[in-house]
C-alpha positions in Angstrom: -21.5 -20.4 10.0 -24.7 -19.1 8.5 -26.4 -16.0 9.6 -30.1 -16.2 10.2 -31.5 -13.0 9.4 -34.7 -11.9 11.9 -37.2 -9.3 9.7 -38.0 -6.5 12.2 -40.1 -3.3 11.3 -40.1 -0.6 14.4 -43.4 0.6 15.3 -42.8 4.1 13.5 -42.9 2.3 10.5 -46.5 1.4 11.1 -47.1 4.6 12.1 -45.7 6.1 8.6 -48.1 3.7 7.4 -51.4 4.8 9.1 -50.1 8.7 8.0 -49.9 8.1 4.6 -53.3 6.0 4.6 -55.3 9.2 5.9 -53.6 11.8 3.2 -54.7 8.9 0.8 -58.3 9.6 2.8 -58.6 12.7 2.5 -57.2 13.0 -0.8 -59.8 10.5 -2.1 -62.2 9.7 0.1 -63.5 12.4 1.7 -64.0 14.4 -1.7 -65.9 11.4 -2.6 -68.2 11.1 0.6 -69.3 15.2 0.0 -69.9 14.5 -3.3 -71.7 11.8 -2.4 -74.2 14.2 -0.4 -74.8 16.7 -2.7 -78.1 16.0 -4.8 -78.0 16.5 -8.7 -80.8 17.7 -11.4 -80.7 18.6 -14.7 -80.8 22.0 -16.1 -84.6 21.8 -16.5 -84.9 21.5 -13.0 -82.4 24.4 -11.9 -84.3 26.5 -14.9 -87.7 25.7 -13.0 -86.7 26.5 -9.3 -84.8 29.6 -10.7 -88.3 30.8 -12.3 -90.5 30.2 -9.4 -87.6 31.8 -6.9 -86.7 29.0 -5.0 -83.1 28.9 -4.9 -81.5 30.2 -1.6 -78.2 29.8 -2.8 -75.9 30.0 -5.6 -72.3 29.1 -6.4 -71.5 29.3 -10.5 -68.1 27.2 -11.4 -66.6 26.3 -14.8 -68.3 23.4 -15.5 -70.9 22.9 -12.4 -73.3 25.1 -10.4 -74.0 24.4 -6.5 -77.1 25.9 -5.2 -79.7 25.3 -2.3 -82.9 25.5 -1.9 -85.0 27.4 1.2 -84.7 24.1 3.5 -80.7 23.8 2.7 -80.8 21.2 0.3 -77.4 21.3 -1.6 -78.4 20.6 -5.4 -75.9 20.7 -8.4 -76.0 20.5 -12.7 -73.8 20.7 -14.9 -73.4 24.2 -16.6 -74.7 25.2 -19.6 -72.8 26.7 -22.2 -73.8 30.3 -23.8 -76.5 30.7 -21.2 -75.7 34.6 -20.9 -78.6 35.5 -19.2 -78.0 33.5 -16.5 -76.7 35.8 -13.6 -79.0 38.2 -14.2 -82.0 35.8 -13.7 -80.3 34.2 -10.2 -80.3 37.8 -9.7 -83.9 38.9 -10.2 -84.8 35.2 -8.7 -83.5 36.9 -5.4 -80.6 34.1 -4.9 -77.7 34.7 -3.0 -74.1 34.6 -4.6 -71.5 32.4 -2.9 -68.1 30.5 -2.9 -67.5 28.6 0.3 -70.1 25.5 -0.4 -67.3 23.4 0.8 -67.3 25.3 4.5 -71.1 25.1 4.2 -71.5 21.2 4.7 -73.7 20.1 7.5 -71.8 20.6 10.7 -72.0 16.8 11.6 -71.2 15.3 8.5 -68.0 17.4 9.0 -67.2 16.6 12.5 -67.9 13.1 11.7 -65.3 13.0 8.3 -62.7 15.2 10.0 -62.6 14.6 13.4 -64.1 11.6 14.8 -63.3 9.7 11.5 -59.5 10.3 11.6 -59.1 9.7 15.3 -61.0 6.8 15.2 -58.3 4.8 13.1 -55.5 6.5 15.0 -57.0 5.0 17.8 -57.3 1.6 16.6 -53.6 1.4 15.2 -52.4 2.8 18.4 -54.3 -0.1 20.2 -52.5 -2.8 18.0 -49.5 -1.2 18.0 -49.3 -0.9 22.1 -50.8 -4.3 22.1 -47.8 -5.8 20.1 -45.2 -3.5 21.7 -46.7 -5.1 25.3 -46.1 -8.7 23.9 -42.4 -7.6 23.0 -42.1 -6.1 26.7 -43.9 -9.2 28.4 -41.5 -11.8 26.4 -38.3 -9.8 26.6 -38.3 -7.5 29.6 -36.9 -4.5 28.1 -38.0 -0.9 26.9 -38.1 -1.5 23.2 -39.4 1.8 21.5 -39.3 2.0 17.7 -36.8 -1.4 18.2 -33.8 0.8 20.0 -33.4 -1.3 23.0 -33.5 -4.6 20.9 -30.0 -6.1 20.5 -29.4 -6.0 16.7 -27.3 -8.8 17.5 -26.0 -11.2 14.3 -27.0 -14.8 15.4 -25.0 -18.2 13.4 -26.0 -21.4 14.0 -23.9 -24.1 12.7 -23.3 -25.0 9.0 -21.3 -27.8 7.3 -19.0 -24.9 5.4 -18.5 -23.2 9.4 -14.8 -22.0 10.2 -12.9 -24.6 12.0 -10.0 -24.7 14.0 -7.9 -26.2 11.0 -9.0 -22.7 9.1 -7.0 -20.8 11.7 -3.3 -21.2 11.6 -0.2 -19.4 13.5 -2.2 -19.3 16.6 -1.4 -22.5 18.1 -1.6 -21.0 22.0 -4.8 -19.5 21.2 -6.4 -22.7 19.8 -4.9 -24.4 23.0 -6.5 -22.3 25.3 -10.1 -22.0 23.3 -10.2 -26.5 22.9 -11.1 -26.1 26.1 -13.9 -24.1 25.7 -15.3 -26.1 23.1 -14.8 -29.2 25.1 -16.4 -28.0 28.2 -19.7 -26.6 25.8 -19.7 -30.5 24.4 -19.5 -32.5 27.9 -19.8 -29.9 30.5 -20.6 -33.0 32.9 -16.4 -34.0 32.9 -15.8 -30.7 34.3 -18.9 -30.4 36.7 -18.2 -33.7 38.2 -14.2 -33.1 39.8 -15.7 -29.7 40.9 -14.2 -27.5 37.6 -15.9 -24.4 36.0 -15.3 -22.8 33.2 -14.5 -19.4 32.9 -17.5 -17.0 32.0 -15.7 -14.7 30.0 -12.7 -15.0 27.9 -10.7 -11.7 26.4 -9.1 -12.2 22.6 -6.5 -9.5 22.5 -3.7 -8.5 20.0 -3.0 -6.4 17.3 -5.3 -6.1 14.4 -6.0 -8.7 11.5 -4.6 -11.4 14.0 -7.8 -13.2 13.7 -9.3 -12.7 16.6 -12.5 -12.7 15.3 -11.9 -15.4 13.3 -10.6 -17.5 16.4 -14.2 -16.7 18.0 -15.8 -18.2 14.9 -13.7 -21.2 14.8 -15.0 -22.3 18.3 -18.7 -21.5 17.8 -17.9 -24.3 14.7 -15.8 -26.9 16.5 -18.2 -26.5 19.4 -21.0 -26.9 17.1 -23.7 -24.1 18.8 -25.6 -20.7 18.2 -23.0 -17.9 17.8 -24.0 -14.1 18.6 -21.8 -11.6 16.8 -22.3 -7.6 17.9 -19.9 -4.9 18.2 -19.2 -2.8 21.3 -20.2 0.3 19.2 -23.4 -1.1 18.7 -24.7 -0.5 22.4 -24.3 2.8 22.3 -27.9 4.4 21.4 -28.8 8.1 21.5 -31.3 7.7 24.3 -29.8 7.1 27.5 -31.1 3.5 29.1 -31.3 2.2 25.5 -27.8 0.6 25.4 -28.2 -1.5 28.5 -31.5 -2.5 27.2 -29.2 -3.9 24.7 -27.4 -5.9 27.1 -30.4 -7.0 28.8 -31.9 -8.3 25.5 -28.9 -9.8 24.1 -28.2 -12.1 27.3 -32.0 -12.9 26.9 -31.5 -14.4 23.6 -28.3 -16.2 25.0 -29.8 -18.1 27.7 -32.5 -19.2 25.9 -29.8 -20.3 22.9 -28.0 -22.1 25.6 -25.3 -23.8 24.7 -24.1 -21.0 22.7 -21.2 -18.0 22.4 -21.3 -14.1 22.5 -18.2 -12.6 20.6 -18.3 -9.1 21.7 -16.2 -7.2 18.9 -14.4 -3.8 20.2 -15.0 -4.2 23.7 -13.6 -1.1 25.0 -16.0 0.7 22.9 -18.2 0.0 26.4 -15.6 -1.2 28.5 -13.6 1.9 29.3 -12.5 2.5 32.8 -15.1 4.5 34.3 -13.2 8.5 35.6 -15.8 9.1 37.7 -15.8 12.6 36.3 -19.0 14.8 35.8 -20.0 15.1 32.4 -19.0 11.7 31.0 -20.8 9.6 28.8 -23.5 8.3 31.2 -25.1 6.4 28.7 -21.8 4.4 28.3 -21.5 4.0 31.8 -25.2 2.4 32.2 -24.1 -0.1 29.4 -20.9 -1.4 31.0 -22.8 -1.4 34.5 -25.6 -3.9 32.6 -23.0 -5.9 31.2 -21.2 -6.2 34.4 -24.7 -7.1 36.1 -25.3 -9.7 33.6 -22.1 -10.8 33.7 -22.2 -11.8 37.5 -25.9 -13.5 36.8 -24.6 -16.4 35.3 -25.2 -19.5 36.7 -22.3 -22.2 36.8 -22.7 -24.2 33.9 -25.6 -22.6 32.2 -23.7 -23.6 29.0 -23.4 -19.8 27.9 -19.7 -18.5 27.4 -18.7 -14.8 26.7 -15.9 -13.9 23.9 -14.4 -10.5 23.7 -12.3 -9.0 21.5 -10.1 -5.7 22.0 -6.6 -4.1 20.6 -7.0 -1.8 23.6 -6.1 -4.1 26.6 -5.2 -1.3 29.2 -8.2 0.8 28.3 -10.7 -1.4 30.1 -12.0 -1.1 33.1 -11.1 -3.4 36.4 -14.2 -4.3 37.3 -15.0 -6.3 33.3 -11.4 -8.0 33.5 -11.6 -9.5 37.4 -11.9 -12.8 38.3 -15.7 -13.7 37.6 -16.2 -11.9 35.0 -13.5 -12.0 32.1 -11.6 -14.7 33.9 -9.2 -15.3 31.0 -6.9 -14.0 28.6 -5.8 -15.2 25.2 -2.9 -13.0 23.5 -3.5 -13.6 19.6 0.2 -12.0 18.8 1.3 -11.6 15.3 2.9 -14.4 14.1 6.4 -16.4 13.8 8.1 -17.4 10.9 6.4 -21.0 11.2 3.4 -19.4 11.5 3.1 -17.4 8.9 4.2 -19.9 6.7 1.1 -22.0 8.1 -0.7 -19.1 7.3 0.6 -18.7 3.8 -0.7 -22.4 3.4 -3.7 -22.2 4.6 -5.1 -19.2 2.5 -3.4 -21.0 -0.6 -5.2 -24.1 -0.8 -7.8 -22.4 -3.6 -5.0 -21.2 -5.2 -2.9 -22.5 -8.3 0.4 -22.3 -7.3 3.3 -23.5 -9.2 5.4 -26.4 -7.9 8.8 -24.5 -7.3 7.0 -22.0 -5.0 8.7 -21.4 -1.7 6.6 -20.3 0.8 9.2 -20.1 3.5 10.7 -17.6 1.6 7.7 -15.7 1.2 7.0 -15.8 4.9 10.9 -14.7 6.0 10.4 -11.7 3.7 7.0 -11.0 5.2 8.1 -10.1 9.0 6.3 -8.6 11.5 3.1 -9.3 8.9 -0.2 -10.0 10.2 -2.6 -12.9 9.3 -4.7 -10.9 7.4 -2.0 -9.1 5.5 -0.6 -12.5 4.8 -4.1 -13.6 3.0 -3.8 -10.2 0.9 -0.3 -11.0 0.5 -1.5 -14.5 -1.9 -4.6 -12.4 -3.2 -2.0 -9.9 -4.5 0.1 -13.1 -6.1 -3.3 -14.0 -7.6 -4.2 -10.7 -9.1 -0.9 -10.4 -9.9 -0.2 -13.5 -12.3 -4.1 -12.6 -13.8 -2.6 -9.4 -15.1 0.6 -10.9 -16.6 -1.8 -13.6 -18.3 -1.0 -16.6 -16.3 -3.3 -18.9 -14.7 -0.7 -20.2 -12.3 0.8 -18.3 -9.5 4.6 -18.3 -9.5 7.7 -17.4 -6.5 7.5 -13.8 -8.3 4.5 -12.9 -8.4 4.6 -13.4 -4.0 7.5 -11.6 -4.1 6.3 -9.2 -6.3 3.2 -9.3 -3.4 5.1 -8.4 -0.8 6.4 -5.8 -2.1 3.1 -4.3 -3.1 2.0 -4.8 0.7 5.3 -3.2 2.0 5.7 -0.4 -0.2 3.0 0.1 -2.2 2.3 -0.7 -6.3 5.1 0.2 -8.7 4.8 4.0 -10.1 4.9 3.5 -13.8 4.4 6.8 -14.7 6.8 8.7 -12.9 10.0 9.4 -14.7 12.6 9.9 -12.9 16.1 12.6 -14.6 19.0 10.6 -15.3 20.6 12.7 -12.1 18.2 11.8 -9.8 18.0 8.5 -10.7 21.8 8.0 -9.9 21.3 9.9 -7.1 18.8 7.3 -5.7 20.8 4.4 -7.0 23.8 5.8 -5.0 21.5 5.9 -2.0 20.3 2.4 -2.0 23.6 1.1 -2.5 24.9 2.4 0.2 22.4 1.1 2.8 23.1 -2.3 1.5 27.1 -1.9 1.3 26.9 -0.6 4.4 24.8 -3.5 5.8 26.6 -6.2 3.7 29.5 -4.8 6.0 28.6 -5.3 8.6 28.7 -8.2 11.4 25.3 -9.1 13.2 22.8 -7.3 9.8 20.5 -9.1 8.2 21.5 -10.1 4.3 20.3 -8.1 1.5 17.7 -9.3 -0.2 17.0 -7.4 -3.2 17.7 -3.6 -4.1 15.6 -1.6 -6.5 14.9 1.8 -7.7 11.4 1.7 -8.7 9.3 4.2 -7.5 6.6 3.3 -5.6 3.2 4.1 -4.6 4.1 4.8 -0.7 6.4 7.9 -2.0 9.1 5.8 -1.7 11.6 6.3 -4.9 13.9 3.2 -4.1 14.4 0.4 -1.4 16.6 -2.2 0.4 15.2 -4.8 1.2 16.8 -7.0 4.0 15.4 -10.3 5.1 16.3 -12.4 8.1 16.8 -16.2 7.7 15.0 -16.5 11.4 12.8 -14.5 13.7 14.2 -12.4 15.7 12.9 -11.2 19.5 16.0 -10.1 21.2 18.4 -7.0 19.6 21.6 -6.5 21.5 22.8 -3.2 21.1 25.6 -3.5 18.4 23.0 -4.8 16.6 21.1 -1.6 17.0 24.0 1.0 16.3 24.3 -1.1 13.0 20.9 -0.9 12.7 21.3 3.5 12.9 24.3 3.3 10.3 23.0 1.5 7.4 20.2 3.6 7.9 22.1 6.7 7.8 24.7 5.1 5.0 22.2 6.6 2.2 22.6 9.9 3.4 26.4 9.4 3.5 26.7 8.0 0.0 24.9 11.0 -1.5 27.4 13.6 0.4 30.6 11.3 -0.8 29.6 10.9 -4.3 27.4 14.2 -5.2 28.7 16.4 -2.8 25.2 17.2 -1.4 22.7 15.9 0.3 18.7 16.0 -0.9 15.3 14.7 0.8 15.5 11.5 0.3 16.5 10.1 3.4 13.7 11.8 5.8 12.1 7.9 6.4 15.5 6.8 7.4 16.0 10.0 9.5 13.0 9.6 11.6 13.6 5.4 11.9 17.4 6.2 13.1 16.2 8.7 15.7 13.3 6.9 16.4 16.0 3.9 17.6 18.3 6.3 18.9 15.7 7.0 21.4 14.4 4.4 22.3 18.1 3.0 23.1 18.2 5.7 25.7 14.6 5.8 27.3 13.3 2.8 27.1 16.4 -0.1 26.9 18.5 1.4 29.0 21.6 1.0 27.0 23.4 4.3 27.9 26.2 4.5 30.6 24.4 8.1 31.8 21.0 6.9 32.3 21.8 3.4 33.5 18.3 1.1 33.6 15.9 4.0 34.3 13.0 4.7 32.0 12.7 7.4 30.9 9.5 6.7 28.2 5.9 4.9 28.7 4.4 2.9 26.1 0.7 2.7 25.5 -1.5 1.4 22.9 1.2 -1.3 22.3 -0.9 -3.2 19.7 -2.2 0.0 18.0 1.3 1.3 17.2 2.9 1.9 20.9 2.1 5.9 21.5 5.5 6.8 23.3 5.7 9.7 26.5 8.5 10.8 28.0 8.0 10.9 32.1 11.0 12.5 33.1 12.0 16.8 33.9 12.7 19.0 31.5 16.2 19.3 32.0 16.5 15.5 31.6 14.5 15.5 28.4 17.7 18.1 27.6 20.0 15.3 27.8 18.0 12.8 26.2 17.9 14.6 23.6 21.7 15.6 23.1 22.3 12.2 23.8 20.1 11.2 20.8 21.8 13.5 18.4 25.3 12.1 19.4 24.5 8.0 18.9 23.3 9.4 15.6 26.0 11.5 14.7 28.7 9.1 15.6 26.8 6.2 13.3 26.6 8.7 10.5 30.6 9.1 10.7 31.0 5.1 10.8 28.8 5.0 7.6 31.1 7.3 5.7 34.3 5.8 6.7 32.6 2.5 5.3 31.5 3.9 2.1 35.0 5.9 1.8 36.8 2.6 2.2 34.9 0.8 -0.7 34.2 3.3 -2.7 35.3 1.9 -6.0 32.7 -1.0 -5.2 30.2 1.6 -4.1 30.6 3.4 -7.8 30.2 -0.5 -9.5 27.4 -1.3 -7.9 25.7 2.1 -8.2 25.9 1.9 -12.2 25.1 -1.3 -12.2 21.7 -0.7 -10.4 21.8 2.4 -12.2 21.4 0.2 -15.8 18.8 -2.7 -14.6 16.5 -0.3 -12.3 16.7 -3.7 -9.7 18.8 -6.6 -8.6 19.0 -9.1 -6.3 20.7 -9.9 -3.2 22.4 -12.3 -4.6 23.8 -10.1 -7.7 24.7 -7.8 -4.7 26.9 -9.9 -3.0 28.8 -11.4 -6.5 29.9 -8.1 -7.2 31.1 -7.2 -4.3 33.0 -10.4 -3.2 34.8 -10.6 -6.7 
């Protein structure tokens, strides 16, 4: 899609304009028109009227002299130089001495320059100004000062290099649901004829860099129409009234675009339920009120459809997600492992890569990653293999890729002391002998101690060979061990225990508790929840909803689950040490191995 870009000046601007045009006036002009009525001689002249006392008045400057006669003529001539004697003939001549000739212009030649002059013009720009500003109100039925209650809208229209459906991948529901859309805006008559509408509103929601942006593009393309981009934050105006003046305008442009969509980015920027409380953001309140009014004004199959976007679901208000309004929603989730291998392949088609690249691979090490992390993901791979000198992009340069998007860019600067660099390689080892130990954990996939630019010194990396939407809760007890096995190999081997494992501390608990509140996989609590969830696709904010004396419990309970997969991971470790000590040196010597070194040495 192309945008097509509208020039608009607000009126103030004209205004500015007329301003600056009357300090230019004054500045020039009107020193110009008094000159203009002041009457010169030459000296001779001046010497002459001096002589026969005919001068009324008398200004001497550096270069000029201003003087009147008895009917209040102003006259002026240059100055002569050396002329000493000159003040004391003005004086004897009986002239007056003065220095406001400037205050002493006829009364209505300066009425006429400074007052009726200057209003005169003010009054013809404000008649073409209110003139155009009437044309504006008469064609758009809105209160558009200075341009705030114009809808700043970004209208598409169609272009041959548009977003398609085939530019979106891992979204296959999505697409499903918006074909229909698109075929309804082509041949609206199939629907209309067995008695079928479509729905006047349709809500995009999911976590961010889904594409759910993208997804609204890709049906303004396949549909072939006008596309209106605005955000929800761009209703909201300063003046109360301008925002749904907004709405009104932006609908206006819509039905006379007809067929054509509205995306509506960040709905719930105007959407939020409405508290009823005093003090709230009327403004907002107006805005949501006018979009639910225009909303409901649709006709049938006026050929006009309505795409929202949100991350915030939950936050909107009722009366915007009813039937007849937003009639239907489309989760965009993030994507499964065939989906964001579709996506890898989609944002690698401008991209030399070499013919042994596995993309599966890349796309089982990248889970839980969105679409748009997977398109920085190949980026990365590019920039990558441009750094190293290559012009082709190879299987470790996206693994290398995911890294960086996981953990950050590798810290070559810091140094790390030969102690604490066994101390981390003794760490990492033993999440991954820990993991490698156990039934039901996902294999290890590469171990390094590398210092990154997330803080983190060292990392296990363990990849699943499938998605994964169901954990049992064995699964989840191993889960809490091998996260607390780094902790355990630092007290077998060292003796002590340092800092590094506050991540895996707060990720254990983190599981711990949600075992007991939210899964329900305690004997003592049973299937009671105990925690709420909100914001699910902005992170899932947790609250506990229960007394204080069962947050008690929840809490010892917590500390136990830990404590007792803490002990599990040092009987592991104690058990295979002498592996634990091999591995550890080995890491220790080439800074990062893979999984599959891993596993040789500890099978042999």
């Amino acid at each position: 899609m192309k945008e097509v870009k509208t020039p608009k000046k607000p009126f103030v601007f004209y205004y500015i304009i007329v301003l600056l045009a009357l300090m230019l006036f004054n500045m020039l002009v009107m020193p110009a028109l008094r000159d203009a009525s002041i009457k010169e001689v030459n000296y001779d002249q001046f010497m002459s009227m001096t002589f026969n006392k005919k001068i009324d008045k008398v200004e001497i400057e550096d270069n000029k002299i201003l003087f009147t006669d008895d009917s209040g003529t102003l006259y002026k001539t240059s100055k002569m130089e050396n002329d000493w004697g000159l003040t004391e003939r003005l004086y004897r001549s009986g002239a007056k001495f003065t220095s406001d000739f400037e205050k002493e212009t006829s009364p209505l030649v300066s009425f006429l320059l400074y007052w009726i002059l200057p209003i005169v013009l003010f009054a013809a720009i404000g008649y073409f100004a209110q003139k155009k500003m009437m044309d504006k109100m008469s064609g758009g039925g809105s209160n558009m000062m200075f341009g705030m209650g114009k809808s700043n809208a970004k209208v598409y229209v169609p272009s041959e290099e548009g977003i398609r459906f085939s530019d979106v991948a891992g979204e296959d529901e999505a697409k499903e649901n918006l074909a229909e859309i698109v075929d309804y805006l082509h041949t609206p008559s199939k629907y209309s004829e067995i008695g079928a509408s479509m729905p006047k509103g349709v809500l995009l929601v999911g976590p961010p860099g889904t594409g759910k942006t993208m997804l609204a593009k890709a049906v303004a393309g396949e549909a072939n129409v006008p596309f209106f981009s605005i955000s929800g934050s761009e209703f909201v105006e300063m003046f109360v009234g301008m925002g749904a003046s907004k709405v009104r305008d932006l609908f206006r442009q819509a039905k006379e675009k007809a067929p054509c969509i509205v995306f509506i980015d960040e709905i719930d920027a105007i959407g939020k339920k409405r508290d009823g409380r005093i003090g709230g953001n009327d403004e907002r309140e107006q805005t949501l009120n006018q979009l639910l009014t225009e909303m409901d004004g649709f006709e049938g199959n006026n050929g006009v459809i309505i795409l929202a976007a949100t991350n915030r679901p939950e936050s909107l208000d009722p009366a915007l997600t009813r039937p007849g309004r937003f009639d239907r929603r489309v989760p965009v989730e993030l994507p499964d492992l065939i989906g964001r291998e579709a996506i890898l392949r989609v944002h690698s088609k401008k991209t030399n890569l070499a013919d042994n690249v596995d993309l599966n691979a890349i796309a089982r090490m990248a889970a839980g990653a969105s679409g748009a992390e997977l398109a920085n993901i190949i980026n990365e791979g590019a920039l990558h293999a441009v750094r190293n000198g290559r012009r082709i992009v190879t299987q470790a340069d996206l693994e290398e890729s995911v890294e960086v998007v996981i953990a950050g860019y590798q810290k070559k600067n810091a140094v790390l002391s030969p102690k604490e660099k066994m101390t981390v390689a003794y760490h990492e080892i033993g999440h991954a002998l820990v993991a490698a130990k156990q039934t039901n954990s996902a294999p290890v996939q590469k171990i390094t101690i590398i210092p990154r630019t997330s803080g983190a010194l060292g990392y296990t990396m363990q990849v699943e060979q499938q998605d994964k939407y169901l954990m049992t809760k064995e699964e989840i007890l191993n889960k809490i061990a091998t996260l607390t096995a780094g902790r355990a190999a630092e007290e077998i081997i060292t003796g002590t225990i340092s800092t590094g494992a506050s991540n895996d501390i707060e990720q254990a608990t983190k599981l711990a508790r949600a075992m007991i509140t939210r899964y329900g996989m305690t004997e003592e609590f049973d299937m009671v929840a105990m925690e709420t969830v909100d914001n699910q696709y902005l992170g899932g904010d947790s609250s506990l909803s229960c007394s204080a004396e069962t947050q008690k419990k929840i809490d010892d309970k917590v500390v136990e689950v830990v404590k007792e997969q803490h002990r599990k991971a040092l009987q592991i470790l104690n058990d295979n040490k002498e592996k634990l000590n091999e591995l550890a040196n080995f890491l220790y010597e080439k800074e990062t191995i893979t999984g599959t070194e891993f596993m040789k040495i500890l099978e042999r």
